[in-house]
N, C-alpha and C positions, 0 to 999 in steps of 0.2 A: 826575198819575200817581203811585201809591203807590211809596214805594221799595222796595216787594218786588218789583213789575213791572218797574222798573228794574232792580234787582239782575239778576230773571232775564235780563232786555234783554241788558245789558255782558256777560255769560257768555255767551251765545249771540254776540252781536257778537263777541266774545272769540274765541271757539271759530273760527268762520268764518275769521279774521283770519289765524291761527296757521294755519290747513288750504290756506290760500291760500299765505302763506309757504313753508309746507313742501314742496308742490307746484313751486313756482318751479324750483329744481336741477332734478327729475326731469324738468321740460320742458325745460330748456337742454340737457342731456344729448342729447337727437334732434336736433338742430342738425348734429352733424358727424358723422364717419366716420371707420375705424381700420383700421390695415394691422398685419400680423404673421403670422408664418412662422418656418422651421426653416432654417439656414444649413450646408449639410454641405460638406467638402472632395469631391476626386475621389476615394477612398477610403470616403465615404459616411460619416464620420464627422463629429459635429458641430463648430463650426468657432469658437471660444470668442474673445469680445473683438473680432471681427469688427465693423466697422464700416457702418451705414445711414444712405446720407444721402438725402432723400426732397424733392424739389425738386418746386414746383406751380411748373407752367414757364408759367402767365396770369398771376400777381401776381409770382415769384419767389421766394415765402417758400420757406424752407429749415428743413427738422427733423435731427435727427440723434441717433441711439440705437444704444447696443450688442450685443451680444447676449451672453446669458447664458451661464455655463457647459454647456448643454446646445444652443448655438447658437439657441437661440429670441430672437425682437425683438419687441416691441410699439410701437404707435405710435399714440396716440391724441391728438382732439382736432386732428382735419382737417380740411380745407374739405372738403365734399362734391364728387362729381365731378372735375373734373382736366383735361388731360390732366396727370399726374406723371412724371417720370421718377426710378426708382429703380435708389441705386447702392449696391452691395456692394463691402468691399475687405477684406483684409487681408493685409499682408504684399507689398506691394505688386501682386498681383494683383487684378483687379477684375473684376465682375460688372455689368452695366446692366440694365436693366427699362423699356422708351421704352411711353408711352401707356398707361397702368395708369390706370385709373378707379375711383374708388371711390361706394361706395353707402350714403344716408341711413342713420346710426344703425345702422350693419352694419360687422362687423371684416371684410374683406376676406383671406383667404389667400393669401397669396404666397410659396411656398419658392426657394429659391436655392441652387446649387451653385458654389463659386470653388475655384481651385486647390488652395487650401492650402497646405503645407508642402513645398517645393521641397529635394530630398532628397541629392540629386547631377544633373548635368548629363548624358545619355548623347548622344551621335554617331552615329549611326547611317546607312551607305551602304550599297549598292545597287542591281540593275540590274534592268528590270522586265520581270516575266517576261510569254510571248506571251498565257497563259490567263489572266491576272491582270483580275478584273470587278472594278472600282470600289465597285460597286453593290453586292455580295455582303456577307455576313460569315457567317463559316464557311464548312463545308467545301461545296463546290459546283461545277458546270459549268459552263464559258460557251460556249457556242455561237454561231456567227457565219455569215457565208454562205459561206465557204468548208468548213466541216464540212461543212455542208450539201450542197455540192455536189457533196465525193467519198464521202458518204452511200451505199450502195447498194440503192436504192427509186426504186420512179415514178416518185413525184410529189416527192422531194425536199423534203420540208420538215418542220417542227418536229415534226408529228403520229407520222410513220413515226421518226424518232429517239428520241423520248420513249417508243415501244412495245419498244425495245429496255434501258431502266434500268427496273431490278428493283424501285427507288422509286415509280417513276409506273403509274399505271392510269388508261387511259378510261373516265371515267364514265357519259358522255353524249356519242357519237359525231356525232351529231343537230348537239347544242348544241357539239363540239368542247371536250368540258370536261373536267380530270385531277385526279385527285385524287394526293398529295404527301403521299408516306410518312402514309398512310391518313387525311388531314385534309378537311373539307369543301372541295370545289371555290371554293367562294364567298373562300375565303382565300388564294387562291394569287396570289403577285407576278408572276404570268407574264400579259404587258401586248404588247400591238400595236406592231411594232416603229412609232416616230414618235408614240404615244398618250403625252401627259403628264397627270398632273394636278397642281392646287394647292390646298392645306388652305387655305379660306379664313378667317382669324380675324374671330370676331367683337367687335366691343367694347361692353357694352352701359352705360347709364348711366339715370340716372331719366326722361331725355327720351324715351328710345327705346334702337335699336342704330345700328350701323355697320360697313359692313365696304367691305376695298379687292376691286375686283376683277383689276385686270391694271391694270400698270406698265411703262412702258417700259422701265424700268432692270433690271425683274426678266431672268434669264436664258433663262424660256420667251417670254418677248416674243419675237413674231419681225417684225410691222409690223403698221400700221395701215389696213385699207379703209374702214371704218364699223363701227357699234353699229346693231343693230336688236332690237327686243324682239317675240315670238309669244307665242303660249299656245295649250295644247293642254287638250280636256275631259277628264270621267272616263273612263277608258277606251279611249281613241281615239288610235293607231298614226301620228307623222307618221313617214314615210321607208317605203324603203329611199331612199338617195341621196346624193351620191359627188360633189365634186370634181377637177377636172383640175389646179387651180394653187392652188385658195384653201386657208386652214388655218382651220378654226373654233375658235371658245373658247366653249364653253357654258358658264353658271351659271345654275342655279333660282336666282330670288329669292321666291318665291310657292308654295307647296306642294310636290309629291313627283314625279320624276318618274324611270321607267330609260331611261337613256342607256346603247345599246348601238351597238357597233363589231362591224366582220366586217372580216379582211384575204381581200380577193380580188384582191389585188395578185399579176400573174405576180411570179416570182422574189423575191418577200417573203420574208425569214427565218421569218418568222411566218405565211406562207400560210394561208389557213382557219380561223384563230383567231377565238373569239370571247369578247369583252371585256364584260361590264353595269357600269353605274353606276350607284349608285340617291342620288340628290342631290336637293337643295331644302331646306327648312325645318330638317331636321331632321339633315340632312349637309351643310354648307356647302364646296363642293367647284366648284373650275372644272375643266374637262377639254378638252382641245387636240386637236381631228383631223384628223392629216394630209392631206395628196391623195391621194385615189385610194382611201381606207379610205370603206367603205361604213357609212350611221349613219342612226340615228333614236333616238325619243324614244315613249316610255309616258306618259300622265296617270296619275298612281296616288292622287291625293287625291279627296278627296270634291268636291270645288268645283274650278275652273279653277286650273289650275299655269299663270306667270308664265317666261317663258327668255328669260333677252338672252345675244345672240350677236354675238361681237366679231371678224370675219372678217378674214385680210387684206387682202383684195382688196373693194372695193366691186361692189354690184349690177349690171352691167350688163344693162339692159331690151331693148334688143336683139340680144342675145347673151351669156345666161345664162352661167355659167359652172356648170351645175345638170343632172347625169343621176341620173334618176327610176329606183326598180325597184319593183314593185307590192309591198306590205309581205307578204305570203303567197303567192304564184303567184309562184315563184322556184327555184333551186337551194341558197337561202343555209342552211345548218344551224343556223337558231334558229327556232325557234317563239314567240312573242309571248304565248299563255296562258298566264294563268296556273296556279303550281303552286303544290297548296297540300300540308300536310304536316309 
């Protein structure tokens, strides 16, 4: 071989050599995963010098970074996936972050809010007053079944009350639905007395997701009968139908489905109200119905919707604990078509 064809060889080999090398980092670099966020007091101010400590709780390792004058942290150069727990502090007030997952070669956002700067100590007593709702914030009414009952109307319930505050308007008499100080119906907190729901989190990671659905420990827990799963097609109406003892827990896991409630309970606070849920995929939501509240479910996806239902009481086959009402040939004030608009 001449050594001009050599010469060209070694520069070419040369070249390649060098493109591989330089290559190397930018591949290591996708290996791992980064966390970072904005640290503010209760005050919404940033929260300077603030400490992160960032514990992968399967190996143990521990990181730890501060955050800048602007409360911002970075945290780079993670194991992928997790479970993590993240902790904020400063000042001896602390903040935690339990089950935080991170994702391949992706800085992961996480903001946090801790105390802050503890400014004086106040005392404050107090004796609580009869109208005082829990639940509220702002200025508001509670109503209870004794309102109700020295109420002066028929049928005594929510419906005939609500026509009396200059805030509310029946929108849909049918559907039992108000509209609150002129806002769509679809947003109103006003819920079947006994009706809960729970935000279900999800947590996803490169293998898939995960999500809990009901815990004994949680507070809507009320017992255990059985887990059973159904599934309902496009389109197609399971219910009306009503328990005498059991309490259900609905969750889609499988597409979209409305989950609606009617109180046709005599002496309900909430008589005649009527509740939708529209959960699955895409709203991760469990919802809890008491006895006696009447309930079904809509198919709204394109393909078969997935529902497991966590009851307290188990099936019994020789005496159901299950009253049936025909989903349309009824008195109930919902209609099941769709509205479009």
């Amino acid at each position: 071989m001449s050594s001009r064809h050599w010469s060209g060889f070694s520069r070419t080999a040369l070249s390649a050599a060098i493109a591989i090398l330089a290559a190397a980092p930018a591949l290591a670099q996708n290996t791992t995963a980064a966390v970072g966020g904005r640290i503010t007091g209760a005050d919404g101010k940033p929260v300077a010098g603030a400490s992160v400590t960032i514990l992968h709780r399967e190996s143990g390792s521990v990181n730890k970074v501060l955050a800048d004058d602007q409360g911002r942290y970075s945290a780079r150069g993670l194991r992928v996936g997790g479970p993590y727990t993240i902790t904020f502090s400063k000042g001896g007030v602390t903040e935690t972050r339990n089950d935080v997952f991170l994702l391949l070669a992706e800085a992961t956002s996480l903001d946090a809010q801790i105390g802050g700067t503890v400014l004086a100590k106040v005392e404050i007593t107090g004796s609580a007053a009869s109208k005082f709702n829990s639940a509220s914030a702002g200025a508001g009414t509670s109503i209870g079944r004794q309102e109700l009952d020295a109420f002066a109307s028929i049928s005594r319930g929510l419906q005939d009350y609500a026509r009396m505050d200059p805030r509310l308007s029946q929108t849909d008499k049918d559907r039992g639905e108000f509209s609150a100080a002129g806002q769509n119906a679809r947003y109103n907190a006003l819920t079947i007395d006994g009706v809960r729901t729970k935000a279900l989190k999800v947590i996803p990671d490169a293998r898939g997701r995960l999500f809990e659905m009901l815990r004994r420990d949680e507070a809507i827990f009320r017992k255990f009968g059985q887990v059973y799963c159904t599934t309902v097609n496009p389109g197609v109406v399971k219910g009306w139908h009503y328990h005498k003892k059991q309490i259900d827990n609905f969750v889609c896991v499988s597409g979209m489905i409305k989950l609606v409630a009617y109180d046709g309970r005599q002496g309900s606070k909430t008589s005649r109200l009527v509740n939708e849920f529209f959960i699955g995929t895409h709203h991760p939501l469990l919802v809890q119905i008491p006895a006696g509240v009447l309930h079904g479910f809509k198919g709204l996806s394109a393909h078969e919707a997935i529902v497991i239902n966590m009851p307290t009481e188990p099936y019994h086959h020789a005496k159901p604990d299950e009253y049936r009402v025909d989903p349309r040939d009824n008195d109930i004030p919902y209609d099941w078509s769709q509205r479009d608009g």
